[in-house]
C-alpha positions as CSV (number, residue, x, y, z in Angstrom):
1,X,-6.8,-37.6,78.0
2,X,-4.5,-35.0,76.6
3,X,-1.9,-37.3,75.2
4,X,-2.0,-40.7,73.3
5,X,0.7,-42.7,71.3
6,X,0.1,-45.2,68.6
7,X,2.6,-47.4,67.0
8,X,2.1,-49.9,64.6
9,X,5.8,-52.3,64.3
10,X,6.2,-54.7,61.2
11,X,8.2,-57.5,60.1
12,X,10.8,-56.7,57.6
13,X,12.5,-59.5,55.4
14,X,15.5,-60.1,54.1
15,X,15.0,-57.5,50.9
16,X,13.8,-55.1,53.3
17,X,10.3,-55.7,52.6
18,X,7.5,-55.7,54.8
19,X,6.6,-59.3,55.8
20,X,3.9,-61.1,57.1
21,X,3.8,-62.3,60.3
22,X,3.7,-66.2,61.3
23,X,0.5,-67.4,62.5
24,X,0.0,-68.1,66.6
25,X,-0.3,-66.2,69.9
26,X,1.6,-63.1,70.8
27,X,2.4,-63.5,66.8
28,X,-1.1,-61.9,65.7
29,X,-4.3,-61.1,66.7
30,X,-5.9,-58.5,69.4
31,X,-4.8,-58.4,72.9
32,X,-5.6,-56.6,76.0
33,X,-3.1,-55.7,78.5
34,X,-4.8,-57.9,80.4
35,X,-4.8,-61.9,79.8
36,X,-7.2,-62.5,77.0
37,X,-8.2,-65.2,74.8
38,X,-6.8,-64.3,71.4
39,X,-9.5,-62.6,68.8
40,X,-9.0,-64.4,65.3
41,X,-8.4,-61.8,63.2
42,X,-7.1,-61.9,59.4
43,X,-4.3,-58.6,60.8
44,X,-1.0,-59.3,59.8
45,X,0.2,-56.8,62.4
46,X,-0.5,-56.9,66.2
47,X,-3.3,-55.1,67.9
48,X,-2.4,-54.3,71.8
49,X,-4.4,-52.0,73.6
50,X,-5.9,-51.4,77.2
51,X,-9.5,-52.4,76.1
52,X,-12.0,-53.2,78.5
53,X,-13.2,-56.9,78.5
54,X,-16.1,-58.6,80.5
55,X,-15.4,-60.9,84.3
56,X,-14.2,-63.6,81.9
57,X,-11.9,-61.7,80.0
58,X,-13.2,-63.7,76.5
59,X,-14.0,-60.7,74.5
60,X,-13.9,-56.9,74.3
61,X,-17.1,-55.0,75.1
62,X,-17.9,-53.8,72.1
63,X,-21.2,-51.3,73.6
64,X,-18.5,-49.6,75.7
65,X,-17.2,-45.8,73.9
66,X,-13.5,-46.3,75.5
67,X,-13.1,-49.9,73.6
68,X,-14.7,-48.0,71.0
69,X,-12.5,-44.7,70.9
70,X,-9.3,-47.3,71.3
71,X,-10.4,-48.6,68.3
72,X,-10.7,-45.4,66.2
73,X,-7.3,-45.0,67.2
74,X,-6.3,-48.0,65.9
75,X,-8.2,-46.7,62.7
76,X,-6.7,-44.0,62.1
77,X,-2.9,-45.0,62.8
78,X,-3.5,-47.8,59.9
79,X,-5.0,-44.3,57.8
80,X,-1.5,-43.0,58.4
81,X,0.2,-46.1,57.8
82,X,-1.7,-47.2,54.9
83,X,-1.5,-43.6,53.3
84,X,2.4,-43.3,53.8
85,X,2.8,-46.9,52.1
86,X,0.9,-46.4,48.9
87,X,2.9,-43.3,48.1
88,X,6.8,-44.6,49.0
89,X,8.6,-45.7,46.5
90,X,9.7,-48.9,47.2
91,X,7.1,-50.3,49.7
92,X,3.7,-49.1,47.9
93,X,4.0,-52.7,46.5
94,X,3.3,-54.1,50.2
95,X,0.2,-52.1,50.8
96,X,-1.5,-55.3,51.5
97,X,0.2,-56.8,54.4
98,X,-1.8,-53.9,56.1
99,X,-5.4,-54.8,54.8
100,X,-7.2,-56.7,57.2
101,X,-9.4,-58.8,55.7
102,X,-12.9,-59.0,57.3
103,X,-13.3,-62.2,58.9
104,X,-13.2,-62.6,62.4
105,X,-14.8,-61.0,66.1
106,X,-17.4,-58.6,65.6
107,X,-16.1,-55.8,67.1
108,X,-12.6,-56.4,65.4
109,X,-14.7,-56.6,62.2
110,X,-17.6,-53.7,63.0
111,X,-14.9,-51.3,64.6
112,X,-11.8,-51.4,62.8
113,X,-11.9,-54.1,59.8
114,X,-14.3,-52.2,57.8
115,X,-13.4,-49.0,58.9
116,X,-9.7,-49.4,57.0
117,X,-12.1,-50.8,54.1
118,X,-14.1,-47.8,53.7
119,X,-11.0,-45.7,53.7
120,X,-9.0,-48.0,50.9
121,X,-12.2,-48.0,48.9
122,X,-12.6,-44.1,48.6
123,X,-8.9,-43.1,48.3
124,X,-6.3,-43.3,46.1
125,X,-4.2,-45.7,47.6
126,X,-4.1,-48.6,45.4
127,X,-2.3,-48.4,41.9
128,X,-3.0,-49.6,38.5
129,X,-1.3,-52.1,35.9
130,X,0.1,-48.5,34.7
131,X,1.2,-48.0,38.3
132,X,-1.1,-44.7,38.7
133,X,-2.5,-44.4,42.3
134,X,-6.1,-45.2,41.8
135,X,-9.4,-45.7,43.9
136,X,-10.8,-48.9,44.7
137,X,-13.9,-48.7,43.2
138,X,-12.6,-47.1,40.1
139,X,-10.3,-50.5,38.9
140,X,-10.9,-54.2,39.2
141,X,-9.0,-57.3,38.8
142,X,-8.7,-58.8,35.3
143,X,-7.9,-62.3,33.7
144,X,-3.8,-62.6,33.7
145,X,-4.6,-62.9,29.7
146,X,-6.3,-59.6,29.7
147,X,-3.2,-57.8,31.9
148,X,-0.7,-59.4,29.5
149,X,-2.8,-58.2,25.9
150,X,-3.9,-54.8,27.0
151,X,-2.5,-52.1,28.6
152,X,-4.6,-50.3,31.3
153,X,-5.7,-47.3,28.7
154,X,-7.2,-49.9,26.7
155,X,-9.2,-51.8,29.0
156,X,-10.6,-48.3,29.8
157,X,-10.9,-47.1,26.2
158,X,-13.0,-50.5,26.1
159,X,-15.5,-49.4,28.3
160,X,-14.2,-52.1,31.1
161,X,-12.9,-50.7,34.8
162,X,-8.7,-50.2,34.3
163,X,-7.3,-53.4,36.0
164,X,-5.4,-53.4,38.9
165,X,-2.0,-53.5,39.8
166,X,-1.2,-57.1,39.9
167,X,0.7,-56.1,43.7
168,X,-2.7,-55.2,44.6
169,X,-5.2,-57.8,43.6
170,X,-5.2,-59.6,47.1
171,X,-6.5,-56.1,48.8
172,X,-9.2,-55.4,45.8
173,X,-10.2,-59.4,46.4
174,X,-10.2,-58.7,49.9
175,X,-12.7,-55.3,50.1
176,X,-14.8,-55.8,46.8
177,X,-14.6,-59.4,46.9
178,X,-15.8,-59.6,43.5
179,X,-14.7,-62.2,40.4
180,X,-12.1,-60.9,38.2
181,X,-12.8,-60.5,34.5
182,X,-11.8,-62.9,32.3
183,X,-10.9,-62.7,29.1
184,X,-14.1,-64.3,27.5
185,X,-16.2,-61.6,29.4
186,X,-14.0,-58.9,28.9
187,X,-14.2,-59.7,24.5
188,X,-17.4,-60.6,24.6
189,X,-19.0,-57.6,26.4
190,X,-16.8,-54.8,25.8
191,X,-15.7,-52.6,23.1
192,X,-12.1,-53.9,22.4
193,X,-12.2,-53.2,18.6
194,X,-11.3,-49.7,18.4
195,X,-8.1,-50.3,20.8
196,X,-7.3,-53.6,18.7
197,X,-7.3,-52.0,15.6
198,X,-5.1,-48.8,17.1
199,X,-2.5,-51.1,17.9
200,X,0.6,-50.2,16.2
201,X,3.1,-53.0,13.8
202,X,5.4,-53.3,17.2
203,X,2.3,-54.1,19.6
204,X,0.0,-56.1,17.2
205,X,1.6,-59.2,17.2
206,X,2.7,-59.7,20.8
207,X,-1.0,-58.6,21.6
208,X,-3.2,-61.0,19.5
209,X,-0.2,-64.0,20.5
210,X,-1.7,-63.9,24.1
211,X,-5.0,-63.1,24.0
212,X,-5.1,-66.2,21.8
213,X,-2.8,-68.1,24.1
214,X,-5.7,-67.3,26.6
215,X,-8.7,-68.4,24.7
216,X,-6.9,-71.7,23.9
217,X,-7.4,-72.5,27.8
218,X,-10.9,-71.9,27.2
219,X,-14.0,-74.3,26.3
220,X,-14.7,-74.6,22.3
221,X,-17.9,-73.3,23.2
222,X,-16.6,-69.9,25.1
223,X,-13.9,-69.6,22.3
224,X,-17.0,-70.0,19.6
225,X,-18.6,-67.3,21.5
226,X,-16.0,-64.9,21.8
227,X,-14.6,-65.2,18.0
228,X,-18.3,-63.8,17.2
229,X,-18.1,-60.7,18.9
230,X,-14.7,-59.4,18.4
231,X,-11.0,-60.8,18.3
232,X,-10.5,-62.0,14.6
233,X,-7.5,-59.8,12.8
234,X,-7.5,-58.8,9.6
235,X,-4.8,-58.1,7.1
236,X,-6.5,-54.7,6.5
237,X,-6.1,-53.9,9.6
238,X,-9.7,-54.6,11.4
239,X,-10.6,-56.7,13.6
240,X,-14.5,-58.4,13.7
241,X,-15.9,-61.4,14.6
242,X,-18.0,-64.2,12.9
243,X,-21.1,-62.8,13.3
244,X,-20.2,-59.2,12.0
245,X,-19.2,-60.5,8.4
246,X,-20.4,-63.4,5.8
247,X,-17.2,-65.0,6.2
248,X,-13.3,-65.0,7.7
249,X,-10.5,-66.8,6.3
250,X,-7.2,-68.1,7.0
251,X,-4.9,-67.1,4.5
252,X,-3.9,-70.0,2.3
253,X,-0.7,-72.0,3.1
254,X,-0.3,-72.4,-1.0
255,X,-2.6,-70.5,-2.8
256,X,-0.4,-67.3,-4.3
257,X,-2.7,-64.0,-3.2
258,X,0.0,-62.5,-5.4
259,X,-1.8,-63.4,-8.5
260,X,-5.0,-61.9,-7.5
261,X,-3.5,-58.7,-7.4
262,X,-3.7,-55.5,-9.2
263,X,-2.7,-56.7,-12.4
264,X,-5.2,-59.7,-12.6
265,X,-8.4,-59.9,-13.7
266,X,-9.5,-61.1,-10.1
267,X,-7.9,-58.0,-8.5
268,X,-11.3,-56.4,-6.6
269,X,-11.8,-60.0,-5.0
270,X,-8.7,-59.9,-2.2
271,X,-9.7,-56.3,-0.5
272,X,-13.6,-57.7,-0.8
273,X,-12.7,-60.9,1.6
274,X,-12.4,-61.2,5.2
275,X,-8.6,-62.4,5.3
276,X,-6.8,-63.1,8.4
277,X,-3.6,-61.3,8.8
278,X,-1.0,-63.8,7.6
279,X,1.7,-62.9,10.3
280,X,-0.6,-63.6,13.1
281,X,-1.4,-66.9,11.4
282,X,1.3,-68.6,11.1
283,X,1.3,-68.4,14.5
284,X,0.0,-72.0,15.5
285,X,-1.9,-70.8,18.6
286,X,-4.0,-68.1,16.8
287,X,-4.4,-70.9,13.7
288,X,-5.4,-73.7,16.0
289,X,-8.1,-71.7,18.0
290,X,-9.4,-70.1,14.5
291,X,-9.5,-73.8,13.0
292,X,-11.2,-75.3,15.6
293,X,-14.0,-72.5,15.1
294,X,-15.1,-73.0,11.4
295,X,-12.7,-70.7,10.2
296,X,-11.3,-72.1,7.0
297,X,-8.5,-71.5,4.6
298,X,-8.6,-69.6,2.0
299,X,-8.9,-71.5,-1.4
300,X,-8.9,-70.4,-5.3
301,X,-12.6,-71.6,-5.2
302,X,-13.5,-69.0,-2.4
303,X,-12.1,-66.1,-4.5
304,X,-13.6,-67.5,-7.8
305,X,-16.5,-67.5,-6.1
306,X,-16.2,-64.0,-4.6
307,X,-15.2,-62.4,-7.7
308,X,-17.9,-64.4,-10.0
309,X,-20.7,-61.9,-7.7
310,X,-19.4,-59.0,-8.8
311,X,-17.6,-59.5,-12.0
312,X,-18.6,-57.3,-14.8
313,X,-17.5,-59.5,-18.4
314,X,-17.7,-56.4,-20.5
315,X,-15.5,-54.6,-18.9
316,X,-12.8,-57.3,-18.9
317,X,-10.1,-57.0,-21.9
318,X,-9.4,-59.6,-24.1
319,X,-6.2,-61.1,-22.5
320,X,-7.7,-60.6,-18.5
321,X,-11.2,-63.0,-20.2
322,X,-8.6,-65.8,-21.5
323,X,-6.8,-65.2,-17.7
324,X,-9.9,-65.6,-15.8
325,X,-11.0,-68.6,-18.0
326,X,-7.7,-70.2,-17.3
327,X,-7.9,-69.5,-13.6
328,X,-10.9,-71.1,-13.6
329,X,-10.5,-73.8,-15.3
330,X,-7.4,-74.8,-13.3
331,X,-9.6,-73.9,-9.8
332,X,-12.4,-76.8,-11.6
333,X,-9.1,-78.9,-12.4
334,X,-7.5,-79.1,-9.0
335,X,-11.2,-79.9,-7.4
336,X,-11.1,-76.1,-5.9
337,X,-14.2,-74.7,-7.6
338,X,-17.4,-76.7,-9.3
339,X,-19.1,-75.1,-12.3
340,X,-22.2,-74.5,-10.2
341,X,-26.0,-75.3,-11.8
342,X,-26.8,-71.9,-12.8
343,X,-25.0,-70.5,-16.4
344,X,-22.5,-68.2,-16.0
345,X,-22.1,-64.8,-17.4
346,X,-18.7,-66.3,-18.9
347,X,-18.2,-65.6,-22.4
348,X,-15.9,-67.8,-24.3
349,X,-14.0,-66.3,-27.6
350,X,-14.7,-67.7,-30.9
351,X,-12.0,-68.8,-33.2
352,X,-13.4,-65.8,-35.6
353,X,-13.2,-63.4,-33.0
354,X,-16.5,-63.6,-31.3
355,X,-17.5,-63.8,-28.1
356,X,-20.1,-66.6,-27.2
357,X,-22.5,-68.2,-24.4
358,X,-20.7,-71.2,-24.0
359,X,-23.8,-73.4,-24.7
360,X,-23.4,-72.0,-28.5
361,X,-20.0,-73.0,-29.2
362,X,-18.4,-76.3,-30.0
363,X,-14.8,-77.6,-29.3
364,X,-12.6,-77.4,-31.9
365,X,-10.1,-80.3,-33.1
366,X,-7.0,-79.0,-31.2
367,X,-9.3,-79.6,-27.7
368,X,-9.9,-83.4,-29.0
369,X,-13.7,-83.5,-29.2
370,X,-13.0,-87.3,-29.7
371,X,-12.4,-88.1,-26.1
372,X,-15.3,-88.7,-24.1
373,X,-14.9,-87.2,-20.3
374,X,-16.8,-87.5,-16.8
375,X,-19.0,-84.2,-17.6
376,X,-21.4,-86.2,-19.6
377,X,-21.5,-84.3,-22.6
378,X,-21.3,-86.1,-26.0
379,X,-18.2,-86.8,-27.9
380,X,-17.9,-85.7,-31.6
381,X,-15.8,-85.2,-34.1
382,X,-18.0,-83.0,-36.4
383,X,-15.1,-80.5,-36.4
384,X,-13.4,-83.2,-39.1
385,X,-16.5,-83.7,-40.7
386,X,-16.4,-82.4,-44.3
387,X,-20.3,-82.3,-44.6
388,X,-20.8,-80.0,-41.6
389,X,-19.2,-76.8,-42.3
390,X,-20.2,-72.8,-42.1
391,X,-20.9,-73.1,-45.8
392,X,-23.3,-76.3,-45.2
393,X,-25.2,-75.1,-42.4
394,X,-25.5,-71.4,-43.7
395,X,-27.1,-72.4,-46.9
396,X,-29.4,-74.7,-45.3
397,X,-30.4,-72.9,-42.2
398,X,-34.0,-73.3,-42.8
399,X,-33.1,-77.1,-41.5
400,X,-31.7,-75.4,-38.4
401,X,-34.3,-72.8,-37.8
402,X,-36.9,-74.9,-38.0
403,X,-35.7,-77.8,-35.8
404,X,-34.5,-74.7,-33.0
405,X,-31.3,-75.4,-33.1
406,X,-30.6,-71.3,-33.6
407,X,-26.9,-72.1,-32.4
408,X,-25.8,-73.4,-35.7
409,X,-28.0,-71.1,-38.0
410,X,-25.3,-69.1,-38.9
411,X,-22.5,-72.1,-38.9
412,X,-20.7,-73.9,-36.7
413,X,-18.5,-72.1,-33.9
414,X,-15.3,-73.6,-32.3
415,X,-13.7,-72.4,-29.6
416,X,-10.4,-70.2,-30.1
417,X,-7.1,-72.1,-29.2
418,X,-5.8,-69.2,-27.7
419,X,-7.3,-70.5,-24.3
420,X,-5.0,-73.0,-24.6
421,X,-1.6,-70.8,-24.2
422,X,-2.9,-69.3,-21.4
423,X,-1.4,-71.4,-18.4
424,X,1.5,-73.6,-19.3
425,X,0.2,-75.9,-16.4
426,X,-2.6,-76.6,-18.3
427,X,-3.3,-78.5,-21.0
428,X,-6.0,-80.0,-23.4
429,X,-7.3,-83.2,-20.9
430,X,-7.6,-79.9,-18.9
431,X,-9.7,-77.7,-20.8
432,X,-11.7,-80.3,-22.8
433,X,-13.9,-81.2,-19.3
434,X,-13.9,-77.7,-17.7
435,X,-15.5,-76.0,-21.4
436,X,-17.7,-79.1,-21.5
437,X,-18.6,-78.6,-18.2
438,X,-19.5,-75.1,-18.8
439,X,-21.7,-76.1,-21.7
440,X,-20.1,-75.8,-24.5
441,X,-21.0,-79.1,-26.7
442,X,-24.0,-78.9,-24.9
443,X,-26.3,-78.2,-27.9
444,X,-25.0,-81.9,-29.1
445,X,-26.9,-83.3,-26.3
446,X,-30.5,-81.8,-27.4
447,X,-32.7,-83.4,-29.5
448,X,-33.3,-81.1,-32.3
449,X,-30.1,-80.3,-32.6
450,X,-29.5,-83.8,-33.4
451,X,-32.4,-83.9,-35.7
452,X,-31.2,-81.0,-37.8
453,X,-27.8,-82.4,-37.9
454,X,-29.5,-85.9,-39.4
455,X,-31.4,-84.0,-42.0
456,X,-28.9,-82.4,-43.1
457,X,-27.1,-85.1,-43.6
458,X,-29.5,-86.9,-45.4
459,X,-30.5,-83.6,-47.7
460,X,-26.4,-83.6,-48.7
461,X,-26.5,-87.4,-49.6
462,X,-29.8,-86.9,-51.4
463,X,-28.6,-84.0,-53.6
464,X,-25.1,-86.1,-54.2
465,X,-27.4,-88.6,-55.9
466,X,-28.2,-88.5,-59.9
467,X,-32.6,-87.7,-60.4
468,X,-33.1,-86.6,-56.7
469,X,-34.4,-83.3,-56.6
470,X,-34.4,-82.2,-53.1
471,X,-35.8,-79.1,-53.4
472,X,-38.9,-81.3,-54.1
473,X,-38.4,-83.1,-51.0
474,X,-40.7,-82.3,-48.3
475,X,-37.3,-83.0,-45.2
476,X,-39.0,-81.9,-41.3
477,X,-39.8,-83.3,-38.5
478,X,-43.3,-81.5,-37.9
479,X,-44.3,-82.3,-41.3
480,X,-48.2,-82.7,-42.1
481,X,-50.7,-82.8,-45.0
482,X,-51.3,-79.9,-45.2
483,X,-47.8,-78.4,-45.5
484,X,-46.9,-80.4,-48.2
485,X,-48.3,-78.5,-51.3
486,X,-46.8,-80.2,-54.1
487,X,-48.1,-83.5,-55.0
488,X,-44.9,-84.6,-57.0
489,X,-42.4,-83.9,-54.2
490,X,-41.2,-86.5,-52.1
491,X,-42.0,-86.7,-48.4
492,X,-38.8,-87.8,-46.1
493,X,-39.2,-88.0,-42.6
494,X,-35.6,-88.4,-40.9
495,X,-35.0,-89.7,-37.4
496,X,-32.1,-89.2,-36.2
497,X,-29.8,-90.3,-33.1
498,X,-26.2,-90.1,-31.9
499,X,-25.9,-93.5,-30.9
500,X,-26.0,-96.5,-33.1
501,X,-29.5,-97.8,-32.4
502,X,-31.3,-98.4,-34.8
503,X,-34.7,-98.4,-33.3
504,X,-37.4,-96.2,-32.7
505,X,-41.0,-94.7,-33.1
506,X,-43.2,-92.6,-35.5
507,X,-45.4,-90.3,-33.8
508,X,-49.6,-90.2,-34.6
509,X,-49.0,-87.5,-37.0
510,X,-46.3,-89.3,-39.3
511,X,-48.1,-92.3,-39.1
512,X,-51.2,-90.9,-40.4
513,X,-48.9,-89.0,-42.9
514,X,-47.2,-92.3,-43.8
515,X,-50.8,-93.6,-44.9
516,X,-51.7,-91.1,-46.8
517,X,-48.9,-90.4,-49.2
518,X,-47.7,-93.5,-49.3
519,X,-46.4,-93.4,-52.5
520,X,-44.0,-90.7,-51.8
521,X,-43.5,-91.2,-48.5
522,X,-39.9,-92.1,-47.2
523,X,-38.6,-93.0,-43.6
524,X,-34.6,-92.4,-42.9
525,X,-32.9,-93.3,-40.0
526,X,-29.6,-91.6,-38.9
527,X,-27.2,-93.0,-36.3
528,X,-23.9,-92.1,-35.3
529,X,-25.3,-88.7,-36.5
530,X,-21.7,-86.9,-34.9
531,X,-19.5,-88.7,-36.4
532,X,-17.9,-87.9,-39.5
533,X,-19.5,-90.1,-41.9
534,X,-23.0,-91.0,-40.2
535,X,-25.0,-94.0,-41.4
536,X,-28.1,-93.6,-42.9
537,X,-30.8,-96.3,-43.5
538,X,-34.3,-96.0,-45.0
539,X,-37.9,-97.8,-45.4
540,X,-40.4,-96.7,-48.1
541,X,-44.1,-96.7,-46.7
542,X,-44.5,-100.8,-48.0
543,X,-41.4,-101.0,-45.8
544,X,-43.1,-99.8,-42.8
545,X,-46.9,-100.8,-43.7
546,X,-44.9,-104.8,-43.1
547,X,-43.9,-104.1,-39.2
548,X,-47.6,-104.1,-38.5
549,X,-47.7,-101.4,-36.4
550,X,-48.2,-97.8,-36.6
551,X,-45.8,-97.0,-33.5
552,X,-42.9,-98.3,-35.6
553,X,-40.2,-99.7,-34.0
554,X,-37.7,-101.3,-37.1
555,X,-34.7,-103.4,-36.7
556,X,-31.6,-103.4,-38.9
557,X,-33.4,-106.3,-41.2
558,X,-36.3,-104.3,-41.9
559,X,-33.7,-101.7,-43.3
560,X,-32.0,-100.9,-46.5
561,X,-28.5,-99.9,-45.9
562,X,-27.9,-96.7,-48.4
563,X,-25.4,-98.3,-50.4
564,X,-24.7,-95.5,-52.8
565,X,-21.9,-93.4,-51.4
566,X,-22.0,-89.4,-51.9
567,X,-20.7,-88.8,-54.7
568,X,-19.7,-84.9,-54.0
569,X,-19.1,-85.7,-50.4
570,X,-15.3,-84.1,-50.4
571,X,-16.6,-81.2,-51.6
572,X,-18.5,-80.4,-48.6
């Protein structure tokens, strides 16, 4: 044979596109110039050739090298075809209609089908969502999510094959016939986080809008998945997931970040948290899919709580200590924040000037100590009390010392009002449970601070008195025999209390004490010791001998009421 001629006719539509073909005899298939049962091929064009078939005419001879050179020549005039389709202009879009697909006769599929396959699959003849002619085996199809988020560089730049030109996804389905990626796989397994966080101010938004418009059609469970590898921006600028920091939040719908900026006292604690970028999320998409996977708002108590870590008091001025105080007390206020178990480093300023633990400081009368509150601390008004003052105290801090109570040794210390012109939003019912809660008043709910408050007490009323000489008096609460040294001096053991109950017990070793020096021995009892004018009651050792126990346990008949008043007590 010296000459041969091959054509290949197709349908053209109304926008002079290539079309495919209806479905039928004489309309598609492979035909003999002979009658012949029609081949089922997936063609869209016709194949008609002198092929050599067997008596019955049923099928081509597929053993035979003329059906199979007739053949080759079919081959390569769809090379031509295909080849001149993929690089016109206007009808590179319809390379498909010329892509067999691979079901049907053998020799069909053996001869020609996967011929045309092999050839699409090593040559540029396909294009990419960038429209670059591309190789087969060098793209793949991707999730309509992924094509309308990332451009084809970034898809590459994340590792992933660049994704096919959507025109072109029926031929790639066709050859590979491979899944396309989704958009879980394609976050989840590849490295998207460089290209997310190169995305410029124009691109950002329009990006994260659909790839979070995709992963809202997907399961909580993939979406959980995904938001811990990658996909969560931030308003720095990166992008992470859940399980590459502590924590991510939503920015807050109320909360000013404003005032945690440079100026404030809490200014490090913003750029230290995991912040979503607030123009993505007041998106309702992006903030629906980031809700529904544990990713909460930001709150005052989280940045309280962030800055507390790291917060260095010293280094703090005077004004920024009052600002933080006041930002937390208004976080503890409006249920934001909880003054956790362990003490703060927070330092609370004196109204001389000094700078305390809370648990060694007391509220003054402009925080109305009066009022009791749900943080369980004691009421007092001790602040009004003209027998407990710096002068008091100080001149009997051997009381003080010797009880423990080492807050008071040097006077009492209230805490500055100037706390309380910090925030205009809050005011005393404010502050009095937030410093309580901190600790301050505290040392009113310990024992021996209560103890050294009573004896006190009861060494002011004693020296107020005409013939007492109280530095004869023996006043403790570990007193013993042998501690006593003077045999002239009185012996007063005080028991105090807060409340008004008048009951309670002497120990072994003031019992014993109570038998031997009986004739100096005294008992007082102290209640209401916070008030300002405590009540003091006593029994002499006859007193006490008369209950008929040595585990003593008196009621208000078995008690003198001190009837004479202090006579000095103003003066304290």
């Amino acid at each position: 044979m010296d000459y041969r001629e091959v054509f290949i006719a197709c349908i053209v539509d109304e926008d002079s596109g290539f079309a495919r073909p209806e479905s039928g005899t004489l309309h598609t298939g492979v035909f003999s110039y002979l009658p012949l049962k029609e081949l089922e091929t997936d063609f869209d064009f016709l194949v008609h050739a002198d092929f050599l078939t067997p008596a019955d005419r049923q099928t081509i001879k597929q053993e035979l090298p003329w059906n199979r050179e007739i053949a080759q020549g079919v081959v390569e005039c769809a090379k031509d075809v295909l080849d001149v389709v993929a690089g016109h202009n206007d009808w590179w879009t319809d390379l498909g209609v010329f892509v067999p697909e691979g079901r049907g006769d053998t020799f069909v599929t053996t001869e020609i089908v996967d011929k045309i396959h092999e050839h699409v699959e090593n040559s540029k003849l396909v294009r990419d969502q960038a429209g670059q002619r591309i190789k087969l085996d060098d793209c793949q199809v991707v999730d309509e999510h992924i094509r309308e988020a990332f451009d084809a560089d970034q898809v590459e730049e994340a590792g992933a094959s660049r994704p096919i030109h959507v025109e072109h996804e029926d031929i790639y389905r066709t050859v590979k016939g491979r899944n396309s990626l989704g958009l879980h796989d394609f976050l989840q397994s590849h490295e998207v986080t460089s290209p997310l966080e190169e995305l410029t101010d124009n691109t950002r938004k329009d990006t994260f809008e659909k790839i979070y418009n995709g992963l809202s059609t997907k399961s909580s469970w993939k979406q959980s998945k995904t938001l811990s590898s990658t996909g969560i921006p931030l308003e720095d600028g990166r992008v992470v997931g859940t399980d590459d920091v502590e924590q991510v939040y939503l920015p807050p719908a109320e909360l000013d970040l404003g005032e945690f900026e440079t100026e404030n006292p809490l200014q490090e604690v913003r750029s230290s948290l995991n912040i979503v970028d607030s123009d993505l999320a007041e998106q309702e998409e992006i903030r629906s899919v980031l809700g529904g996977n544990d990713v909460d708002e930001l709150t005052e108590g989280a940045l309280i709580e962030e800055w507390l870590q790291t917060v260095n008091w010293g280094s703090l001025s005077t004004n920024d200590r009052h600002l933080a105080a006041a930002i937390l007390c208004r976080a503890f206020t409006d249920g934001e924040w909880e003054v956790g178990e362990d003490p703060l480093a927070l330092r609370l300023q004196s109204e001389d000037g000094s700078w305390l633990s809370p648990s060694g400081i007391l509220l003054g009368e402009a925080y109305a100590p009066t009022v009791t509150d749900d943080s369980d601390a004691s009421s007092q008004d001790l602040q009004a009390a003209p027998w407990f003052t710096t002068d008091t105290v100080t001149e009997n801090r051997g009381i003080f010392a010797e009880a423990g109570a080492d807050a008071l040794r040097t006077g009492p210390r209230y805490v500055s009002e100037a706390y309380l012109e910090t925030f205009d939003e809050l005011d005393v019912d404010d502050w009095r449970p937030f410093l309580r809660k901190l600790g301050v008043d505290s040392m009113l709910d310990e024992k021996h601070t209560i103890g050294a408050l009573g004896e006190l007490f009861v060494k002011l009323q004693l020296e107020a008195k005409q013939g007492v000489d109280v530095r004869q008096a023996k006043i403790g609460r570990d007193l013993d025999v042998g501690s006593i040294g003077d045999p002239d001096g009185q012996i007063i053991e005080v028991k105090s209390t807060a409340e008004s109950k008048q009951d309670f017990n002497l120990n072994t070793t003031q019992t014993q004490l109570l038998e031997k020096e009986a004739d100096r021995y005294r008992v007082y009892r102290v209640t209401e010791a916070l008030s300002t004018d405590p009540i003091v009651r006593f029994a002499d050792a006859e007193t006490a001998r008369s209950a008929g126990t040595f585990k003593l346990e008196f009621s208000s008949n078995d008690w003198q009421r001190h009837s004479s008043p202090m006579e000095t007590r103003s003066s304290y």
